[in-house]
TITIBA-65272 format. One record per residue (C-alpha): residue number from 1; residue in three letters; chain; y, z, x. Coordinates in steps of 0.2 Angstrom, whole numbers, plus 5000, padded with zeros to 4 digits. Example, Ala and Ser with C-alpha at 12.3 -4.5 7.8 and 13.67 -1.06 7.14 Angstrom:
<atoms>
<atom><k>1</k><r>ALA</r><c>A</c><yy>4978</yy><zz>5039</zz><xx>5062</xx></atom>
<atom><k>2</k><r>SER</r><c>A</c><yy>4995</yy><zz>5036</zz><xx>5068</xx></atom>
</atoms>
This chain:
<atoms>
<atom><k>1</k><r>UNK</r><c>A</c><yy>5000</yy><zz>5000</zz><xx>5000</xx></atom>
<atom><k>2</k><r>UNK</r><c>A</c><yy>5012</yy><zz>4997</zz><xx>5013</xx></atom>
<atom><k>3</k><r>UNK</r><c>A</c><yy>5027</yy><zz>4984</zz><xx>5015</xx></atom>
<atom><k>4</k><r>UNK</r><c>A</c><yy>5014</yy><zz>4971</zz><xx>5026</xx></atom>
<atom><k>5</k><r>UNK</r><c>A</c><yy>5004</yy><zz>4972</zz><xx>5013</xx></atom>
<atom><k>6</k><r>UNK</r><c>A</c><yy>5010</yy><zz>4969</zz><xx>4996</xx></atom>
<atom><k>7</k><r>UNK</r><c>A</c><yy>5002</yy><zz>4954</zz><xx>4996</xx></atom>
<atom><k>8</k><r>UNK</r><c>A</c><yy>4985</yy><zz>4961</zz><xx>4992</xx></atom>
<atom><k>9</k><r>UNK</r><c>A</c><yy>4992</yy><zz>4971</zz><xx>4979</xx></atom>
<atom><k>10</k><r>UNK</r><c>A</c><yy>5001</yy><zz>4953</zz><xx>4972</xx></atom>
<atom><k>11</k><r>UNK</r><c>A</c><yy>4980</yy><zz>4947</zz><xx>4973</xx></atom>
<atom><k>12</k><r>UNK</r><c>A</c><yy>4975</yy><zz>4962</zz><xx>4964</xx></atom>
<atom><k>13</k><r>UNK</r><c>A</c><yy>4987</yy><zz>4959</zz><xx>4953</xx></atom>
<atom><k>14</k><r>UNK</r><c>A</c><yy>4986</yy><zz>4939</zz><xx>4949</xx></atom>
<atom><k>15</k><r>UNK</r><c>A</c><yy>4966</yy><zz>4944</zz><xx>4946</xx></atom>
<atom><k>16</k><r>UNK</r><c>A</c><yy>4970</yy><zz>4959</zz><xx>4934</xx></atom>
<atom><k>17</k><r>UNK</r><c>A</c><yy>4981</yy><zz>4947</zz><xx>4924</xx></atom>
<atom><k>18</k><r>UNK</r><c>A</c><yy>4972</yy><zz>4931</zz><xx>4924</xx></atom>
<atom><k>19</k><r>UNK</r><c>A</c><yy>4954</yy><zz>4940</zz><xx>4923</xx></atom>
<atom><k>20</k><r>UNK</r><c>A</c><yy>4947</yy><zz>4934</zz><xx>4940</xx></atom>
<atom><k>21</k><r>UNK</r><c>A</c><yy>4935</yy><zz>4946</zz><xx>4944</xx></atom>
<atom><k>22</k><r>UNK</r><c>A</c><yy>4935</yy><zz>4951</zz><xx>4964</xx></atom>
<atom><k>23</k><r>UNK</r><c>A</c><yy>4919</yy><zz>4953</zz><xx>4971</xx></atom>
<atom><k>24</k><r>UNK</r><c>A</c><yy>4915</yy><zz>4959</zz><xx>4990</xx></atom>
<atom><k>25</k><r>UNK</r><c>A</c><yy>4907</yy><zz>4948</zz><xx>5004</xx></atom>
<atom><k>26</k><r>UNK</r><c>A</c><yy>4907</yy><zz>4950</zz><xx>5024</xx></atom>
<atom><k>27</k><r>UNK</r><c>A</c><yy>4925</yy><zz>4946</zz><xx>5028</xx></atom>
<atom><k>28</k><r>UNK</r><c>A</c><yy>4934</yy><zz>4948</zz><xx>5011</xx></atom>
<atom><k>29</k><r>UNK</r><c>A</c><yy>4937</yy><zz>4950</zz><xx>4991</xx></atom>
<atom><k>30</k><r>UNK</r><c>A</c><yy>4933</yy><zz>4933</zz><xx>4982</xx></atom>
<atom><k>31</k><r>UNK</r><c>A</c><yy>4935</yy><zz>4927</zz><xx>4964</xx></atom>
<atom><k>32</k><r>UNK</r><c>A</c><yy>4940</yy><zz>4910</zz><xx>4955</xx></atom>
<atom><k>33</k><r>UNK</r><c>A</c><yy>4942</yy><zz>4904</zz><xx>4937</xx></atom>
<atom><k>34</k><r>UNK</r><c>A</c><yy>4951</yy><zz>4891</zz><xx>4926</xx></atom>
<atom><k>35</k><r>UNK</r><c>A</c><yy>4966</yy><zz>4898</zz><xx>4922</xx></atom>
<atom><k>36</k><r>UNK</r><c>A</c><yy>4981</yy><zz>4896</zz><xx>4911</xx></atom>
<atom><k>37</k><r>UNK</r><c>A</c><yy>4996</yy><zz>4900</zz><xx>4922</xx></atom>
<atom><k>38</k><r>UNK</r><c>A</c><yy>5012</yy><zz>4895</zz><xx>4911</xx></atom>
<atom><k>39</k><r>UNK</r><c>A</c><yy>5007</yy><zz>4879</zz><xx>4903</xx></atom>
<atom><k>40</k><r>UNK</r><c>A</c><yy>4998</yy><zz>4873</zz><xx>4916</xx></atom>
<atom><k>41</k><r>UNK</r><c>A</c><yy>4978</yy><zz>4875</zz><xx>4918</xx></atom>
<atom><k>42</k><r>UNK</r><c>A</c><yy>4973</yy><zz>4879</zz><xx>4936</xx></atom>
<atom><k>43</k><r>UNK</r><c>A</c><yy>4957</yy><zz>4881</zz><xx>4947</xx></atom>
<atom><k>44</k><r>UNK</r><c>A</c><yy>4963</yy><zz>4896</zz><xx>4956</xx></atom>
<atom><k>45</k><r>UNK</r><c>A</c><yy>4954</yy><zz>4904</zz><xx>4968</xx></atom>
<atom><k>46</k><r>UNK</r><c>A</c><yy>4958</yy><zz>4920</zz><xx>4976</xx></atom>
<atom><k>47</k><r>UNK</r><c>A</c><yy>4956</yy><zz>4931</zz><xx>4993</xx></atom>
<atom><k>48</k><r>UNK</r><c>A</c><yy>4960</yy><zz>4945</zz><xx>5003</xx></atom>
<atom><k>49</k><r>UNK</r><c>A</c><yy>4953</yy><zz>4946</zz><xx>5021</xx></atom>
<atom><k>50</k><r>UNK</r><c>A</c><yy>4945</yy><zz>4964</zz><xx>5026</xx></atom>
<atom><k>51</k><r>UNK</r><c>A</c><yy>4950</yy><zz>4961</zz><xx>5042</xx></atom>
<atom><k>52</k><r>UNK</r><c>A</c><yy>4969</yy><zz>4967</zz><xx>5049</xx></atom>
<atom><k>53</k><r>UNK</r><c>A</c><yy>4981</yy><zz>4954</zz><xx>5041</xx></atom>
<atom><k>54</k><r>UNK</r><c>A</c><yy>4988</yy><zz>4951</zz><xx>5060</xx></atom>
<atom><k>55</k><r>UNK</r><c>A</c><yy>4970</yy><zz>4944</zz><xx>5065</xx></atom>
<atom><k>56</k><r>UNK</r><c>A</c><yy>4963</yy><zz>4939</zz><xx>5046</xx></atom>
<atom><k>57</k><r>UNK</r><c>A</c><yy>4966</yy><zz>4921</zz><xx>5051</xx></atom>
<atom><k>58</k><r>UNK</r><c>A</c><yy>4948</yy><zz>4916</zz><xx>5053</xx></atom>
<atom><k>59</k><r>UNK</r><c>A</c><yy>4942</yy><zz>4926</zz><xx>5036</xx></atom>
<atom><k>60</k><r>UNK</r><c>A</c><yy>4955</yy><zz>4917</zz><xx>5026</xx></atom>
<atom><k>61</k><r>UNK</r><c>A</c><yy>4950</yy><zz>4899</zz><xx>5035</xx></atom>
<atom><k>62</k><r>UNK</r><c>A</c><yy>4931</yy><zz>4900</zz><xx>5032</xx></atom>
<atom><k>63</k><r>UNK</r><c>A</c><yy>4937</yy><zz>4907</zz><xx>5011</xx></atom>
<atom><k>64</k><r>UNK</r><c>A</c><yy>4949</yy><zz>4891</zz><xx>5012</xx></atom>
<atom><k>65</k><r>UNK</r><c>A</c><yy>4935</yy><zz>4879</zz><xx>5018</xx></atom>
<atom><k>66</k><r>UNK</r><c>A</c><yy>4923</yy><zz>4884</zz><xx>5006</xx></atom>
<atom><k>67</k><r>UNK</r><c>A</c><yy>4935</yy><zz>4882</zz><xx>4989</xx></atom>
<atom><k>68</k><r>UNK</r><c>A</c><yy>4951</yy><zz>4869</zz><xx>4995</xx></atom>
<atom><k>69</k><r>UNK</r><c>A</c><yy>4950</yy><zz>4850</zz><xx>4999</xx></atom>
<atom><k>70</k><r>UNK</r><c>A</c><yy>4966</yy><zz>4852</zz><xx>5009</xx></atom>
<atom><k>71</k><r>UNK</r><c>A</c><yy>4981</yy><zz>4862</zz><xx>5017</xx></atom>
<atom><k>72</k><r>UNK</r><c>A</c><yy>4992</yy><zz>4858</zz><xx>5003</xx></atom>
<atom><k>73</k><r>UNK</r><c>A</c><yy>4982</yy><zz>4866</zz><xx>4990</xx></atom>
<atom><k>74</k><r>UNK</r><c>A</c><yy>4982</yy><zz>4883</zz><xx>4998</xx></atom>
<atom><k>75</k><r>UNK</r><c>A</c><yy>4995</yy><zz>4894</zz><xx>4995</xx></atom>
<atom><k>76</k><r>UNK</r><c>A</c><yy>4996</yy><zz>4910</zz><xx>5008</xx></atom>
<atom><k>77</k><r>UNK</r><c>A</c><yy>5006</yy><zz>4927</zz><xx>5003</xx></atom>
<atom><k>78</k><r>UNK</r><c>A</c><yy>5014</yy><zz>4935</zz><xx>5016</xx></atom>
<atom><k>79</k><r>UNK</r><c>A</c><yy>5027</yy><zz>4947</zz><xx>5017</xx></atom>
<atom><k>80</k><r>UNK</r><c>A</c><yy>5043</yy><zz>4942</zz><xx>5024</xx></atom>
<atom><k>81</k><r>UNK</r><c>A</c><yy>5058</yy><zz>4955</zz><xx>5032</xx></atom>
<atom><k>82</k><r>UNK</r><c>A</c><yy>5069</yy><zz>4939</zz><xx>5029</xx></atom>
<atom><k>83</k><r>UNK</r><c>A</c><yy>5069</yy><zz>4938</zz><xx>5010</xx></atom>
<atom><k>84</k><r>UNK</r><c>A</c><yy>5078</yy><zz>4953</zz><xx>5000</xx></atom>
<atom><k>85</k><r>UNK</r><c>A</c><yy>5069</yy><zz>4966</zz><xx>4990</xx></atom>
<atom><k>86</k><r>UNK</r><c>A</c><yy>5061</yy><zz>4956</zz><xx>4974</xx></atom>
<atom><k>87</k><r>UNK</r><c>A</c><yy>5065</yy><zz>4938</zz><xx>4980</xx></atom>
<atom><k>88</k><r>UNK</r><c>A</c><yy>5053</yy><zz>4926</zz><xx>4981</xx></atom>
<atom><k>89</k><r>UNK</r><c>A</c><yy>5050</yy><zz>4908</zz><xx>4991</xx></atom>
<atom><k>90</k><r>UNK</r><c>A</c><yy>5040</yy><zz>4895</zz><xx>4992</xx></atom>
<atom><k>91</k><r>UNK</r><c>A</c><yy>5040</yy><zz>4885</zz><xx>5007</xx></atom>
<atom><k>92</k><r>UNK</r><c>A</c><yy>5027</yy><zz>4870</zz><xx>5011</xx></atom>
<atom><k>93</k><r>UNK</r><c>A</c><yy>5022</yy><zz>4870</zz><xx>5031</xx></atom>
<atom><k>94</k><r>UNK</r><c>A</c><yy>5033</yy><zz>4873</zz><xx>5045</xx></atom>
<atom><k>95</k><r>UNK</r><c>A</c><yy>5031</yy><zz>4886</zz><xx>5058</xx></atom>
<atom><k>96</k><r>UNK</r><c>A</c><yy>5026</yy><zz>4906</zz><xx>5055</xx></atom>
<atom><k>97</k><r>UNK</r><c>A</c><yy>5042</yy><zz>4913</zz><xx>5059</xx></atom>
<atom><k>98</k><r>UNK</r><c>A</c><yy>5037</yy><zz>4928</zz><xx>5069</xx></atom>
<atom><k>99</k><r>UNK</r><c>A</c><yy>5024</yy><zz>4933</zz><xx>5054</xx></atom>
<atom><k>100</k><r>UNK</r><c>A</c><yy>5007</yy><zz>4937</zz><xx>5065</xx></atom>
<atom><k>101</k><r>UNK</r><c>A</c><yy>4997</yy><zz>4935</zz><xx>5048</xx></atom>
<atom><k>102</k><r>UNK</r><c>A</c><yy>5004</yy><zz>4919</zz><xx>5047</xx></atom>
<atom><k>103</k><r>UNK</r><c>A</c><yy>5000</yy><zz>4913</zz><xx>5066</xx></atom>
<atom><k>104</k><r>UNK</r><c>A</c><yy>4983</yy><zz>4919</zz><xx>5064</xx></atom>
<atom><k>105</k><r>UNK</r><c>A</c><yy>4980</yy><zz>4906</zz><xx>5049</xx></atom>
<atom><k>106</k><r>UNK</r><c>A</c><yy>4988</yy><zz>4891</zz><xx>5059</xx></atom>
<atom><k>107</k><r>UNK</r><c>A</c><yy>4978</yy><zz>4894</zz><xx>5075</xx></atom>
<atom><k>108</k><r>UNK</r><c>A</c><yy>4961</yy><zz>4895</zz><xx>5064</xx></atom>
<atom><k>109</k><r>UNK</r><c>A</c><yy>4965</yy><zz>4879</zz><xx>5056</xx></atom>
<atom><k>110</k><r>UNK</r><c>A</c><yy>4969</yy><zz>4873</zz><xx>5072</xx></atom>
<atom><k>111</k><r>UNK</r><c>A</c><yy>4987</yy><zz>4871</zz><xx>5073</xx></atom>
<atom><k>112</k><r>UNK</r><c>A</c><yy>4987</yy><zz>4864</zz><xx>5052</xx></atom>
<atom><k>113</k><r>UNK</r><c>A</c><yy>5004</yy><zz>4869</zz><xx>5048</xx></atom>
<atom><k>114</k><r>UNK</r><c>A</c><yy>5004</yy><zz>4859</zz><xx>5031</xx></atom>
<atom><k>115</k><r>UNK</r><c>A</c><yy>4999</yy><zz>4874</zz><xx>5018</xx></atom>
<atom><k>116</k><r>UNK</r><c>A</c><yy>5011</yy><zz>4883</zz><xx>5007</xx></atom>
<atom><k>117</k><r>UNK</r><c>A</c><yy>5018</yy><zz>4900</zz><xx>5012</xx></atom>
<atom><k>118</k><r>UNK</r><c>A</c><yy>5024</yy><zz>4911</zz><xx>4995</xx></atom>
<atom><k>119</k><r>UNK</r><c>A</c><yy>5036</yy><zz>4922</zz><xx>5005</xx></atom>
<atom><k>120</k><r>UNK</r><c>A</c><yy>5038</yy><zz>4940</zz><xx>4996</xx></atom>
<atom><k>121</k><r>UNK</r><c>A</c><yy>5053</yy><zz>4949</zz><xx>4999</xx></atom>
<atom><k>122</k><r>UNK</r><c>A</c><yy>5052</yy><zz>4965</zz><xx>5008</xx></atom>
<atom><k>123</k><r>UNK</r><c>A</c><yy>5069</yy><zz>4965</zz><xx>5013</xx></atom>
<atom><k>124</k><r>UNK</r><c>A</c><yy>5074</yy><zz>4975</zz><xx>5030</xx></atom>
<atom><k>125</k><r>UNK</r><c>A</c><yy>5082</yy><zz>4990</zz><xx>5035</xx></atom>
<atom><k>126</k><r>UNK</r><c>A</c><yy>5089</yy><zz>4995</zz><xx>5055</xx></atom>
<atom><k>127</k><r>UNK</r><c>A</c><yy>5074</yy><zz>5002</zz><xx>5058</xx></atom>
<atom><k>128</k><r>UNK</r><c>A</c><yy>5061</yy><zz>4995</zz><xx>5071</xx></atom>
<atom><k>129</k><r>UNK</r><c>A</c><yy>5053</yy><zz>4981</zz><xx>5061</xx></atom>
<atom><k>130</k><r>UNK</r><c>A</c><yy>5034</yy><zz>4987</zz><xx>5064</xx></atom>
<atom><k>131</k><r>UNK</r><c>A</c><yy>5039</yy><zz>5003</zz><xx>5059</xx></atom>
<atom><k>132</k><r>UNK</r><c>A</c><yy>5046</yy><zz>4997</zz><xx>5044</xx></atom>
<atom><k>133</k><r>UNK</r><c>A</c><yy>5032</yy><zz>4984</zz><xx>5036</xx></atom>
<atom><k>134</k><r>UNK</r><c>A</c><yy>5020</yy><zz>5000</zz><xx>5041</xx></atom>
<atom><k>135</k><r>UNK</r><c>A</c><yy>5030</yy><zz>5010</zz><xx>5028</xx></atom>
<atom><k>136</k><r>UNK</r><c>A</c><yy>5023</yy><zz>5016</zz><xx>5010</xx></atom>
<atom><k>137</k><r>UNK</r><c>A</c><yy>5028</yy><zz>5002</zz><xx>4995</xx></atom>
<atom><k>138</k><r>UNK</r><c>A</c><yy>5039</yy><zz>5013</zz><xx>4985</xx></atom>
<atom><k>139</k><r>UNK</r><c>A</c><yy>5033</yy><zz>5018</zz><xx>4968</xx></atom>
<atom><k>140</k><r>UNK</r><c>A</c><yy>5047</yy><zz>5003</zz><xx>4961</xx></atom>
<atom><k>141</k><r>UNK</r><c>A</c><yy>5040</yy><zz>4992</zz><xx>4972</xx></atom>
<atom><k>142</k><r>UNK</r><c>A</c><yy>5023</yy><zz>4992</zz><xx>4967</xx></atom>
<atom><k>143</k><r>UNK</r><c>A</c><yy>5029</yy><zz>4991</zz><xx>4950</xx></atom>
<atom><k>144</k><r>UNK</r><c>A</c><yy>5040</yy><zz>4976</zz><xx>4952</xx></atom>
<atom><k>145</k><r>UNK</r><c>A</c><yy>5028</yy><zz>4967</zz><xx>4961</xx></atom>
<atom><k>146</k><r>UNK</r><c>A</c><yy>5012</yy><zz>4971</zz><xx>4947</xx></atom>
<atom><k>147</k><r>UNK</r><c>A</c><yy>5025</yy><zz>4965</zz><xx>4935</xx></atom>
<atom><k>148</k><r>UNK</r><c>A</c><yy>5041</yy><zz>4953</zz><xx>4934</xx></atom>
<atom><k>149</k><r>UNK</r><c>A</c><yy>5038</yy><zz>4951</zz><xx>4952</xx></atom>
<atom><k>150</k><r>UNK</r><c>A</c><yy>5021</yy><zz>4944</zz><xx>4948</xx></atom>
<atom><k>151</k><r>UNK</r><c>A</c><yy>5030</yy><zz>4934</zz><xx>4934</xx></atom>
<atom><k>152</k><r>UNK</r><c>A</c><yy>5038</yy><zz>4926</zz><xx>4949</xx></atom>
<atom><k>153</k><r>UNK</r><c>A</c><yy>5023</yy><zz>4924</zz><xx>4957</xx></atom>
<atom><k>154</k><r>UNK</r><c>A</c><yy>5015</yy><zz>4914</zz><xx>4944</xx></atom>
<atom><k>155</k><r>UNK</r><c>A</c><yy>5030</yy><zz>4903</zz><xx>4939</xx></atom>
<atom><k>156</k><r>UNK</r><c>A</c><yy>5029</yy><zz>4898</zz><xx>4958</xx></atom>
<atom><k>157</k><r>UNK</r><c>A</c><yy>5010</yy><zz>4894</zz><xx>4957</xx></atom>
<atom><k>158</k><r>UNK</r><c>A</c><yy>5011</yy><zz>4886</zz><xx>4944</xx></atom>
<atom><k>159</k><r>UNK</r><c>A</c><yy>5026</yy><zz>4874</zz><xx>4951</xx></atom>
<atom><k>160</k><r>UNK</r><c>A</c><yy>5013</yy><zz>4870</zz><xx>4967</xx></atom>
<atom><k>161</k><r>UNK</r><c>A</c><yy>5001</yy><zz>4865</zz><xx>4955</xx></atom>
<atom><k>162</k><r>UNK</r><c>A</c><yy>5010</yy><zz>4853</zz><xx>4947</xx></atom>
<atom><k>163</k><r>UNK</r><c>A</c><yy>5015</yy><zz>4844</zz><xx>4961</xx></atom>
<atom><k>164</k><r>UNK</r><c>A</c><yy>4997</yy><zz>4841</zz><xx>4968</xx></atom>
<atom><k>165</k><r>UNK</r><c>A</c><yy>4990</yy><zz>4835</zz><xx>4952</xx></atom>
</atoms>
């Protein structure tokens, strides 16, 4: 439940909401259905690596390989110190812009850069930034994001998957 993880809880949440049930294999949490996200009907699979998300690279490729058909069909979530409290971004390729999570993926995909990223905002404070994604999700933030911020989630899943129809 910390900052440089709220993307598992965002997983936990999108599975709650659209009844994917998670289940437990070696290297993570897995679960997939046909889902109505908006107006849209989507094959959606989810995951969440067991392994640290600075090294969960590999996990997360051999989940990928196994349920996409290409990098621009997989959407990563990944905290961001860039983005404000609450904000959401969807961004297609590009580098990892310092997010270790996010270098792990690219160098077990070999460099494939071409795979959208869904930034959530974890905003920043002076504090040593380590220091600060290792800190407790507030009992506001783990509300927001189980609920209008998982609204935002959605809308913005559901915006990729009308672009690669």
């Amino acid at each position: 439940m910390t900052r440089h993880s709220v993307g598992q809880l965002v997983i936990d949440a999108l599975a709650t909401r659209l009844g994917i049930r998670l289940t437990s294999d070696r290297g993570g949490y897995s679960g997939q259905g046909n889902v109505l996200i908006g107006e849209t009907r989507v094959n959606l699979a989810l995951y969440k690596s067991k392994s640290l998300m600075n090294i969960s690279g590999p996990s997360i490729v051999k989940a990928y390989r196994q349920t996409v058909n290409s990098p621009t069909s997989m959407i990563v979530l990944a905290d961001s110190l860039s983005h404000r409290v609450e904000a959401v971004s969807m961004k297609l390729g590009g580098s990892a812009n310092g997010h270790n999570g996010v270098k792990s993926i690219i160098s077990a995909l070999g460099g494939e850069m071409g795979f959208y990223r869904l930034r959530l905002g974890i905003g920043r404070d002076e504090s040593d930034a380590a220091e600060y994604v290792m800190r407790q999700l507030s009992s506001y933030e783990r509300r927001y994001w189980v609920n209008e911020g998982l609204d935002l989630v959605l809308h913005e899943i559901e915006k990729v998957a009308l672009k690669i129809r």
